[in-house]
FIBA-808291 format. One record per residue (C-alpha): residue in three letters; x negated, y, z negated; residue number from 0. Coordinates in nm, 2 decimals, always signed. Each point is the difference from the previous one (the first is absolute). Layout:
N
 rest     xx     yy     zz  nr
  ALA      X      Y      Z NUM
...
% end
This chain:
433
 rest     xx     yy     zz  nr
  UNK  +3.02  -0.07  -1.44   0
  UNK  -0.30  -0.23  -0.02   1
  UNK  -0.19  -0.07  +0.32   2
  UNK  -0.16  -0.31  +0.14   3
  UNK  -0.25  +0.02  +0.31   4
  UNK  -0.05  -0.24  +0.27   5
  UNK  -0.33  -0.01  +0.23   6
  UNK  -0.03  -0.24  +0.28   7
  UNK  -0.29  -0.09  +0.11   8
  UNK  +0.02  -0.37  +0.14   9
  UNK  -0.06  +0.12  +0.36  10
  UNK  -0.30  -0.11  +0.19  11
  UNK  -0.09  +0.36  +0.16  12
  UNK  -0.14  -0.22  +0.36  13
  UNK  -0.01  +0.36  +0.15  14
  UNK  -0.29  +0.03  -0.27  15
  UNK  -0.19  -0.23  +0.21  16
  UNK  -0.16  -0.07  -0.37  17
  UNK  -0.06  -0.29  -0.18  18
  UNK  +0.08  +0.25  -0.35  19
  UNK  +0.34  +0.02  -0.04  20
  UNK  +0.18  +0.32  +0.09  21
  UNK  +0.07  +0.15  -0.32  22
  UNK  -0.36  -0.04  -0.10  23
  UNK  -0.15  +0.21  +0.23  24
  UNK  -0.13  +0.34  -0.12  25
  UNK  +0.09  +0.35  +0.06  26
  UNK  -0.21  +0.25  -0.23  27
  UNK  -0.19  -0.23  -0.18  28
  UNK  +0.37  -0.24  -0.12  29
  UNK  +0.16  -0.28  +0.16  30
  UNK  +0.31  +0.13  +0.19  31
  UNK  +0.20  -0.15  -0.31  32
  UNK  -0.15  +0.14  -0.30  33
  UNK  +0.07  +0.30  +0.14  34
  UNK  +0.37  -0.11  +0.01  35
  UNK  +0.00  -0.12  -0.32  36
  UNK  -0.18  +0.32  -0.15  37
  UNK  +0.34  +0.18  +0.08  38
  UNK  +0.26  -0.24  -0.06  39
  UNK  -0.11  -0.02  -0.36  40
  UNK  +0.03  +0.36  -0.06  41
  UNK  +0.40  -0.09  +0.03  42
  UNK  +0.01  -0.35  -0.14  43
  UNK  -0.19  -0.27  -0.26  44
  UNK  +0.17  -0.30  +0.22  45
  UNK  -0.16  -0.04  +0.35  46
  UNK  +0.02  -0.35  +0.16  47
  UNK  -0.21  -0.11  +0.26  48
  UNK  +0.07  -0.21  +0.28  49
  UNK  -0.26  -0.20  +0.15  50
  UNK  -0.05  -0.29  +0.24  51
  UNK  -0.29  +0.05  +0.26  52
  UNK  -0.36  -0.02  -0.17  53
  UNK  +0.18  +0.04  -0.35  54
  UNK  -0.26  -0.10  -0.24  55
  UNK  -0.21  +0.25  +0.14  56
  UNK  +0.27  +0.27  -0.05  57
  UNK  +0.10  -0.07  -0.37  58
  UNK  -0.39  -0.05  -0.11  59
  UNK  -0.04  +0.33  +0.12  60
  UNK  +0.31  +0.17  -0.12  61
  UNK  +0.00  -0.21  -0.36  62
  UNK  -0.38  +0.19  -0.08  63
  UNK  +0.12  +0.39  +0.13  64
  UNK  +0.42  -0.02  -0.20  65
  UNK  +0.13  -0.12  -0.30  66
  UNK  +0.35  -0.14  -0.01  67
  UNK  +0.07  -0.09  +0.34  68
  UNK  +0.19  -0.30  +0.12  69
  UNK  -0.06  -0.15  +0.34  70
  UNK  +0.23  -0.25  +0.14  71
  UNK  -0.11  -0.29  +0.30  72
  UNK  +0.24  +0.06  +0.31  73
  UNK  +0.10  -0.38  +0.11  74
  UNK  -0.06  +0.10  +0.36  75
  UNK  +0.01  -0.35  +0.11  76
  UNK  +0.43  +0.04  -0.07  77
  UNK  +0.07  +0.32  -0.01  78
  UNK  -0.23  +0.25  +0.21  79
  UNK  +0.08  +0.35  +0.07  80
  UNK  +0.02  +0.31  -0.24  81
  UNK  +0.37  -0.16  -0.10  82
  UNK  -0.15  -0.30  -0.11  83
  UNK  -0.29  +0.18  -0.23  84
  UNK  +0.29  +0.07  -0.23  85
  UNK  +0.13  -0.32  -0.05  86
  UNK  -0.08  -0.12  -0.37  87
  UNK  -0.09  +0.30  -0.16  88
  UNK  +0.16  +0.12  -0.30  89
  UNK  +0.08  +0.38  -0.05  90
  UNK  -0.01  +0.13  -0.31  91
  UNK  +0.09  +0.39  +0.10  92
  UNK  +0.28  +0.11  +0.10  93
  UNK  -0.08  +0.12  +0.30  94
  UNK  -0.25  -0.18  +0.24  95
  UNK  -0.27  +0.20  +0.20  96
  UNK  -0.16  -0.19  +0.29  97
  UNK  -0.35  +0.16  +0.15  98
  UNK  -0.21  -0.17  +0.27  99
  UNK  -0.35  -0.06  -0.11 100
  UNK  -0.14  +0.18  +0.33 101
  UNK  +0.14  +0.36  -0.12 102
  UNK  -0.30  +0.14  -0.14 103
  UNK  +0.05  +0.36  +0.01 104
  UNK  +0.36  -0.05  -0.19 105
  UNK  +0.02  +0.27  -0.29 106
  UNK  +0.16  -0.07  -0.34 107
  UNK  +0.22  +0.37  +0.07 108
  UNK  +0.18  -0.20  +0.28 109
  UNK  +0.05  -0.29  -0.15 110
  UNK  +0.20  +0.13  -0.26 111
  UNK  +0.25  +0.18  +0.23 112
  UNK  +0.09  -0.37  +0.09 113
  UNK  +0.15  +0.01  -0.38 114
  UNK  +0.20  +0.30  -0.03 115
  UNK  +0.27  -0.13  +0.26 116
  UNK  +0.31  -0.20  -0.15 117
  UNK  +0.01  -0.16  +0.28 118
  UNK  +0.04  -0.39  +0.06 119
  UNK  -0.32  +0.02  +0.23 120
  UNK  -0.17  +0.27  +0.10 121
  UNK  -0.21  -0.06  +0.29 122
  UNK  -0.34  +0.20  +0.12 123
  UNK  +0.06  +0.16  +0.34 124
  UNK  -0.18  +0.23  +0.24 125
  UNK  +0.02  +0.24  +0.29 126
  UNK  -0.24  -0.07  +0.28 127
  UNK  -0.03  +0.16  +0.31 128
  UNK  -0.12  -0.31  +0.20 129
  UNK  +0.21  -0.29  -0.16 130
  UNK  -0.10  -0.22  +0.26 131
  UNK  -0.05  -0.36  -0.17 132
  UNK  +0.18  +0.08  -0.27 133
  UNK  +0.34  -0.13  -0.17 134
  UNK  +0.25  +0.27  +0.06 135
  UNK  +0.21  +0.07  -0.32 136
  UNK  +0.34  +0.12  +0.04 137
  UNK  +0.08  +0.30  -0.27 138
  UNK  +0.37  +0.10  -0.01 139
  UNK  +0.14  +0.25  -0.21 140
  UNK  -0.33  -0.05  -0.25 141
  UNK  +0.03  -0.36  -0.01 142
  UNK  -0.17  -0.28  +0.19 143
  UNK  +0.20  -0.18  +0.22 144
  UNK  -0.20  -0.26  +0.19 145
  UNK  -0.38  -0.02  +0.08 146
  UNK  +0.00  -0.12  +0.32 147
  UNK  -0.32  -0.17  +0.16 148
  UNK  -0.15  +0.24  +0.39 149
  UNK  +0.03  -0.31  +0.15 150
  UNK  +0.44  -0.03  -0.06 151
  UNK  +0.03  +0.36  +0.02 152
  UNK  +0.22  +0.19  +0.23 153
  UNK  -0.09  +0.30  +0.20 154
  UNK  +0.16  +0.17  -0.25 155
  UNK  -0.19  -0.16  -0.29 156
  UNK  -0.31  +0.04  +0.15 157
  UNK  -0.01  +0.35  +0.00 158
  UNK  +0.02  +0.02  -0.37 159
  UNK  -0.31  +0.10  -0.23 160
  UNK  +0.07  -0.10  -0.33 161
  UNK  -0.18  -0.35  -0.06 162
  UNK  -0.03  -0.22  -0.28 163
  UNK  -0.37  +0.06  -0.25 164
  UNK  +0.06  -0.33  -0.19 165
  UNK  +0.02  +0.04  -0.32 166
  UNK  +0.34  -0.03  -0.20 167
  UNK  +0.19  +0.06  -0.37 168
  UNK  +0.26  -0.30  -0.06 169
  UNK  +0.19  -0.04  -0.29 170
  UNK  -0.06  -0.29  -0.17 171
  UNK  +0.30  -0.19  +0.05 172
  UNK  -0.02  +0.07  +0.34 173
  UNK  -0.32  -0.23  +0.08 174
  UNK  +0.16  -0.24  -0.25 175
  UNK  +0.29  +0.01  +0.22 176
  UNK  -0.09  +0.01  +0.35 177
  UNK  -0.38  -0.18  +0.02 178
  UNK  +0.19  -0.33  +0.01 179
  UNK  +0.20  +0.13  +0.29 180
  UNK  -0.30  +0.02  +0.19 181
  UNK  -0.02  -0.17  +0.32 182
  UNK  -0.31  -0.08  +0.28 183
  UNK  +0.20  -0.01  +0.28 184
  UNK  -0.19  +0.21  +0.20 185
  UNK  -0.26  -0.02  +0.26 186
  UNK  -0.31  -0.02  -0.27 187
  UNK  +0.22  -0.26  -0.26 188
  UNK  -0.09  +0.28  -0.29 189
  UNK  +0.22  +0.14  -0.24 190
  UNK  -0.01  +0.34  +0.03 191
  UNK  +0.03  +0.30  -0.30 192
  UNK  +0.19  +0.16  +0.25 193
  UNK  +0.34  -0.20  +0.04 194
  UNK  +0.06  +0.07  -0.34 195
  UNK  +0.08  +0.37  +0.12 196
  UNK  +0.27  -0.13  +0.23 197
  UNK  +0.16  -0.22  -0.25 198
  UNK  +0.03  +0.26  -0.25 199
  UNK  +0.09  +0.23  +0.26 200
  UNK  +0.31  -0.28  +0.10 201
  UNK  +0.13  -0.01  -0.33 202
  UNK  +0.02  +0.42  -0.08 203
  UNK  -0.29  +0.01  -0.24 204
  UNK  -0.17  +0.37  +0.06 205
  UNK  -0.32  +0.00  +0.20 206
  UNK  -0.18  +0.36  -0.07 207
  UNK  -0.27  +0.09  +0.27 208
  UNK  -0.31  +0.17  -0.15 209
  UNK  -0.19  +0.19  +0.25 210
  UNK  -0.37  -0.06  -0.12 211
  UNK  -0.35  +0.16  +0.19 212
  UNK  -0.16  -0.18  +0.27 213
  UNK  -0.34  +0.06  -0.18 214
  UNK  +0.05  -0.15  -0.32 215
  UNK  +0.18  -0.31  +0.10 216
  UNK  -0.25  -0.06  +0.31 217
  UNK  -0.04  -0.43  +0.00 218
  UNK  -0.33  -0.09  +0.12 219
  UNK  +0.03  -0.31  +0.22 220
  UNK  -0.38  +0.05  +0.20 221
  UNK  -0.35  +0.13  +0.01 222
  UNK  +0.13  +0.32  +0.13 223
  UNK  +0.27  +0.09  -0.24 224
  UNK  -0.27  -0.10  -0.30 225
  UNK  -0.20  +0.27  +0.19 226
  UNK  +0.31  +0.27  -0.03 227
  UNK  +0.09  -0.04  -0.33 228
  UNK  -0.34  +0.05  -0.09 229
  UNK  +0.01  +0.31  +0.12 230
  UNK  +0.28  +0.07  -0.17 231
  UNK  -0.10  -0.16  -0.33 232
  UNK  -0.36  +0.21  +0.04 233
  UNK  +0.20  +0.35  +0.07 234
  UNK  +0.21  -0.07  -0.30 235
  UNK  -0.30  -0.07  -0.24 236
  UNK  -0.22  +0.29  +0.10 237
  UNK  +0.37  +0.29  -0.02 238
  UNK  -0.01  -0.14  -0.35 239
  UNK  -0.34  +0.09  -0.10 240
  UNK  +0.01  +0.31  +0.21 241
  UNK  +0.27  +0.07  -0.18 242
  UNK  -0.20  -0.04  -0.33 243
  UNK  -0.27  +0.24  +0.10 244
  UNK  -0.25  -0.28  +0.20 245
  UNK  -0.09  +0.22  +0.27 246
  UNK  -0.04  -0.27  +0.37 247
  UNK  -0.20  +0.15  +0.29 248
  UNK  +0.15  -0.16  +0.31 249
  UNK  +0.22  -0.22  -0.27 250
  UNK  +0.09  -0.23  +0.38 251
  UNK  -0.38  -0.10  +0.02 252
  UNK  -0.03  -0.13  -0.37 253
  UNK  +0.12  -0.36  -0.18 254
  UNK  +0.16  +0.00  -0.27 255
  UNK  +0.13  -0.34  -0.20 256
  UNK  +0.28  +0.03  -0.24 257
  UNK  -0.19  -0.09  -0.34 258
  UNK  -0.19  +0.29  +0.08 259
  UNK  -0.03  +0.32  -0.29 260
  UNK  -0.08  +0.35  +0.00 261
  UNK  -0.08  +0.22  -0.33 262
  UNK  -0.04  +0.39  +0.02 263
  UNK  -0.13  +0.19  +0.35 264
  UNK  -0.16  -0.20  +0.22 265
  UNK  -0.06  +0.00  +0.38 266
  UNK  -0.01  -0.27  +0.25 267
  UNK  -0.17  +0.02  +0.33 268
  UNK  +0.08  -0.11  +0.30 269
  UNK  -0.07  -0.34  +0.09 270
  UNK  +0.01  -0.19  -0.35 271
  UNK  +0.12  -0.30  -0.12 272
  UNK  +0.12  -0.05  -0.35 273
  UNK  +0.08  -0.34  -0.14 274
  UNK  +0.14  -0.21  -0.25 275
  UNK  +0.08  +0.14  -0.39 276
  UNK  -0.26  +0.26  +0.09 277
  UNK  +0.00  +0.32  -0.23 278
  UNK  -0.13  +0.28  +0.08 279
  UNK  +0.00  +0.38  -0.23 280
  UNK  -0.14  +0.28  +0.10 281
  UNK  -0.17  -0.02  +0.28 282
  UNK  -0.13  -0.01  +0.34 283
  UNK  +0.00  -0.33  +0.27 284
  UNK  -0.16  +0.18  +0.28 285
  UNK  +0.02  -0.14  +0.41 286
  UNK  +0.01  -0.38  +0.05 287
  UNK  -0.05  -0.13  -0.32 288
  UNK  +0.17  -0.33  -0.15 289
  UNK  +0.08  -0.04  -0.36 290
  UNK  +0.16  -0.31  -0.14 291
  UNK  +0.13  -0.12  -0.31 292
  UNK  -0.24  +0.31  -0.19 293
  UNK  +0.02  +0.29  -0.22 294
  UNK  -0.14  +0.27  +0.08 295
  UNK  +0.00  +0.32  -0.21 296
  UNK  -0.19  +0.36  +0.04 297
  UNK  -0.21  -0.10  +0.28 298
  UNK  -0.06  +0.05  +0.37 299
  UNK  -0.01  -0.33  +0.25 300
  UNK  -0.07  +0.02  +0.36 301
  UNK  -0.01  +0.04  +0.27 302
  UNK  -0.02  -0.34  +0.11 303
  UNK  -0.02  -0.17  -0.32 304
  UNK  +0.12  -0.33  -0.10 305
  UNK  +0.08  -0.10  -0.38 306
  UNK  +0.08  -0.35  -0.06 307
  UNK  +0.22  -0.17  -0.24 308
  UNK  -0.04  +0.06  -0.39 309
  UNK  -0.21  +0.28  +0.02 310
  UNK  +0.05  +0.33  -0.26 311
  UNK  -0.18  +0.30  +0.14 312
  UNK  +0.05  +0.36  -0.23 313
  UNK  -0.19  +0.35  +0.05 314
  UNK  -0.17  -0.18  +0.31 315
  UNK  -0.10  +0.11  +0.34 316
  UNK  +0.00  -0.29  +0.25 317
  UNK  -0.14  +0.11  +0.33 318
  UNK  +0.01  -0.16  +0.40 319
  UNK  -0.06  -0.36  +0.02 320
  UNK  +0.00  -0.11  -0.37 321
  UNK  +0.16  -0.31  -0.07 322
  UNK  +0.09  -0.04  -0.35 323
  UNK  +0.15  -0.34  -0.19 324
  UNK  +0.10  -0.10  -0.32 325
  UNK  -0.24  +0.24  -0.16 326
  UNK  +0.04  +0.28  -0.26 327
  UNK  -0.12  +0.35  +0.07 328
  UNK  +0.01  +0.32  -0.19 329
  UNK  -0.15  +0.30  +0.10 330
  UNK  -0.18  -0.13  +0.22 331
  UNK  -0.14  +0.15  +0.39 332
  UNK  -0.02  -0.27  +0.29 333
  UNK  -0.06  +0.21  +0.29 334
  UNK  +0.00  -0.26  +0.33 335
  UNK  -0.07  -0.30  +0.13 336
  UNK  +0.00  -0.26  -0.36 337
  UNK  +0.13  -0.31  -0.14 338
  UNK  +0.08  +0.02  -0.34 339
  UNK  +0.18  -0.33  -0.12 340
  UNK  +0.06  -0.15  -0.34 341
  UNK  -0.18  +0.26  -0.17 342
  UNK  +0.03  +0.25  -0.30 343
  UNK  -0.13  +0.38  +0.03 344
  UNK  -0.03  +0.26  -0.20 345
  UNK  +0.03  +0.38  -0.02 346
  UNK  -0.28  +0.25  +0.17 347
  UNK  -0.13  -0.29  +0.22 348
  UNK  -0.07  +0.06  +0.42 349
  UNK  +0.03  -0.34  +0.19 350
  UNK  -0.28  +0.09  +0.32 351
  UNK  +0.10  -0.12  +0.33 352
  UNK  -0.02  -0.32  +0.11 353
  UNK  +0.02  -0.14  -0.36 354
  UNK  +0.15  -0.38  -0.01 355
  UNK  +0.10  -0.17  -0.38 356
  UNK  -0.12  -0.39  +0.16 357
  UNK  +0.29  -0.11  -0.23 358
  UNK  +0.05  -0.35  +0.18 359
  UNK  -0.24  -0.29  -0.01 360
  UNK  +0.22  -0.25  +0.28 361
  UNK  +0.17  -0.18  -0.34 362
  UNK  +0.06  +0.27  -0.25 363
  UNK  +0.07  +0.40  -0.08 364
  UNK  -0.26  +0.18  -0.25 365
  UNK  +0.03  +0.34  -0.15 366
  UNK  -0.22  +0.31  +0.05 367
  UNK  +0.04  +0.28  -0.29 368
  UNK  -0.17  +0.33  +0.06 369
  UNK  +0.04  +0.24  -0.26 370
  UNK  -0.02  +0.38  -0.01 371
  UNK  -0.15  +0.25  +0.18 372
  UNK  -0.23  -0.28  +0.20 373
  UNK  -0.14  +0.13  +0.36 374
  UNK  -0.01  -0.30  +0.26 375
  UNK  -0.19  +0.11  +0.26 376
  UNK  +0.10  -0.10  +0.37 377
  UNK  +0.01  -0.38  +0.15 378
  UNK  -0.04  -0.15  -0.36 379
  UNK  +0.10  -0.33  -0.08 380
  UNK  +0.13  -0.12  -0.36 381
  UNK  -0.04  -0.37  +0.00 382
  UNK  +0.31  -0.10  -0.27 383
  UNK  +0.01  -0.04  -0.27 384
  UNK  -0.18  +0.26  -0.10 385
  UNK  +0.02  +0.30  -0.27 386
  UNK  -0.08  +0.34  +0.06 387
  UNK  -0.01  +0.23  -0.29 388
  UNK  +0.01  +0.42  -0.02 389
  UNK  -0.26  +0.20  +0.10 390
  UNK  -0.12  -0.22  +0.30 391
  UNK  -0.13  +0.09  +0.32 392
  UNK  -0.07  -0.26  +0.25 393
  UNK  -0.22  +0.09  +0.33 394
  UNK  +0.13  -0.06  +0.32 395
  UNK  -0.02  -0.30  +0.19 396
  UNK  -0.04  -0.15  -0.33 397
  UNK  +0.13  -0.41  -0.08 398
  UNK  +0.10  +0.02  -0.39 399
  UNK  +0.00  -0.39  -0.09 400
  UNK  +0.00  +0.04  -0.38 401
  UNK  +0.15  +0.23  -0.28 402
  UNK  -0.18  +0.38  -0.03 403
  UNK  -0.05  +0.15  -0.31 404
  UNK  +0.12  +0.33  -0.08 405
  UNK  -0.21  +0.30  +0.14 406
  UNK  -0.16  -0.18  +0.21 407
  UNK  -0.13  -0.03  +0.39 408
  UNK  +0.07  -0.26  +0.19 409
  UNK  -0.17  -0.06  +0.30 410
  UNK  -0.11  -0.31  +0.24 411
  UNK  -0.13  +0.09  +0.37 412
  UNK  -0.29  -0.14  +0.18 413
  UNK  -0.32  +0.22  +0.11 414
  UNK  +0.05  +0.20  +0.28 415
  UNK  -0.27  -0.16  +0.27 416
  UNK  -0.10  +0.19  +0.30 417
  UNK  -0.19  -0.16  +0.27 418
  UNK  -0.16  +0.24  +0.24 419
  UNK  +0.05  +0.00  +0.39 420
  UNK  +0.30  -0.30  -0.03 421
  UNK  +0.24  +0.11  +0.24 422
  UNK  -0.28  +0.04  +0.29 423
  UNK  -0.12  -0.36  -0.06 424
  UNK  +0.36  -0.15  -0.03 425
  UNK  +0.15  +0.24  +0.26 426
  UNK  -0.30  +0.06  +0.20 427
  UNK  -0.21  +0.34  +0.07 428
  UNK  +0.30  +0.27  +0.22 429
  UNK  -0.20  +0.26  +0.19 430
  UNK  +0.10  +0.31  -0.17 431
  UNK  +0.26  +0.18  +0.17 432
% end
């Protein structure tokens, strides 16, 4: 049995109140549709996209994160609706999987129960106990009868909970036969994926209900439903790593984004955010810190520590209020409160407080390299580019402007002047209390 998948995503998503299109907005650090995508090729190699609203956008992103997709251009203008998204597209499986591209938290372990049913459509279905809004869908003796729409249903009709979740197996030959038997008479003039189930269902083909989990086939249609599945996406991602050995404190409070890695024990505090294809081994992110798109290995960062993009950081301690950036560290201690950006430094070296690499100019980025065991004594300044070699101590409060040779002291600070009796002349003479 070979398997083709269809994703639609030609809707405009106005309850987005966004001018990016639906599918592209992120949960966990992916657009709702990668996400999407990410599962349905653990069951297949050929995924189709539909497209319509804000395409090129869509399938410039897609086309640079998969290989071997094909992505299809609804004619809305003709034929609108999730009925008319089909129309033109050849099948090359056997069977035909449709998924909506608002279904991010769908999971590749239900999808494939979709393809273990004989059936001439099996159709996703689930128990709710508010279906208020909902199409009904009528199950008799474990087949579907009719879905029937709240606002045609009967008493009886509205009391059931089994609704429809959207997403369908065909045979083949069953689009092929009934997408041209699609009609827009209806109140919207849209062909709808749905009528096809009636159809069959006339002419004694076998519809197979699939009861499927609220959860994982959740579509997100506004702000707030982005908001729940990620919360849903965020307690997935941080069971897994729990699950691995990553030990969370208050795992709730923490943000974690999918491309994220762990290696070994490590600990996250509470508070943290941890971003983009971040990896980090052995170690320890303590309170409020934010990581992105690093590696960090064998060191300590935090509390309240922020590493920027690109930066590599081994047998390190990071302390409060260090901001670090595209910079190399290794074995190095940075207590609090300094900026270390686009820099290079060594083992057995102490960054002082208040120490800044001045790595920007207002056009360009220059490079500071410090080397091993260097002291850099509190409130310095390294004025890049600049070299410092081994063996260096530089004085505190000091401006470094130029290279410093091995061994040696660096050290720039203006005398210390005292001028007698300056507050009482400025301030004026207070009777002593």
């Amino acid at each position: 049995m070979s398997l083709s998948i269809v994703i639609l995503a030609a809707g405009q998503g106005t309850r987005m109140k966004s001018n990016l299109p639906k599918v592209l907005h992120k949960i966990s650090g992916r657009p709702m549709i990668w996400h999407i995508i990410k599962e349905a090729k653990k069951i297949s190699n050929d995924i189709t996209v539909v497209l319509y609203h804000k395409a090129d956008i869509i399938q410039e992103y897609l086309e640079k994160e998969f290989e071997n997709l094909h992505f299809v251009l609804q004619d809305h203008a003709n034929y609108p609706g999730t009925g008319g998204a089909l129309r033109g597209i050849s099948f090359n499986g056997d069977k035909v999987l449709v998924l909506n591209g608002d279904m991010p938290l769908v999971q590749a372990s239900e999808l494939e129960k979709f393809t273990r049913s004989s059936a001439d459509i099996v159709m996703s279905v689930i128990e709710l106990e508010d279906p208020s809004g909902y199409g009904r869908v009528k199950i008799c003796d474990g087949s579907v009868q009719e879905i029937i729409e709240q606002k045609d249903a009967n008493e009886e009709e509205l009391v059931i909970c089994t609704v429809n979740a959207g997403v369908y197996l065909f045979k083949k030959e069953i689009l092929e036969k009934y997408l041209p038997k699609l009609s827009n008479d209806n109140a919207q003039k849209e062909y709808y994926l749905t009528d096809i189930i009636a159809l069959a269902r006339a002419d004694g083909l076998t519809i197979e209900p699939l009861f499927v989990s609220e959860e994982n086939f959740k579509g997100v249609n506004s702000k707030v439903d982005l908001a729940h599945a990620e919360e849903i996406m965020q307690d997935r991602i941080k069971k897994r790593w729990m699950q691995e050995g990553v030990i969370f404190r208050l795992p709730q409070t923490t943000f974690v984004e999918i491309d994220v890695a762990f290696e070994g024990e490590c600990e996250v505090e509470n508070g943290c955010v941890l971003r983009g294809k971040t990896h980090i081994k052995e170690s320890h992110i303590k309170a409020h810190s934010v990581i992105e798109e690093s590696q960090i290995s064998y060191s300590t960062i935090g509390p309240l520590a922020r590493i920027r993009p690109g930066s590599v950081i081994k047998d390190t301690h990071i302390g409060n209020f260090v901001e670090v950036k595209k910079s190399h560290l290794k074995g190095v201690k940075a207590g609090h409160l300094s900026y270390l950006g686009d820099s290079e430094i060594d083992e057995g070296t102490n960054i002082g407080a208040g120490t800044i690499t001045c790595n920007y100019d207002g056009k360009a980025k220059y490079k500071t390299k410090i080397g091993k065991n260097v002291f850099v004594g509190s409130d310095t300044q390294l004025v890049a580019p600049v070299v410092i070699e081994d063996d260096v101590i530089i004085a505190a409060g000091t401006t470094v402007t130029k290279d410093v040779p091995r061994g040696s002291l660096a050290i720039s600070r203006t005398p210390l002047k005292i001028v007698k009796d300056f507050y009482y002349k400025f301030f004026g003479k207070k009777d002593a209390q």
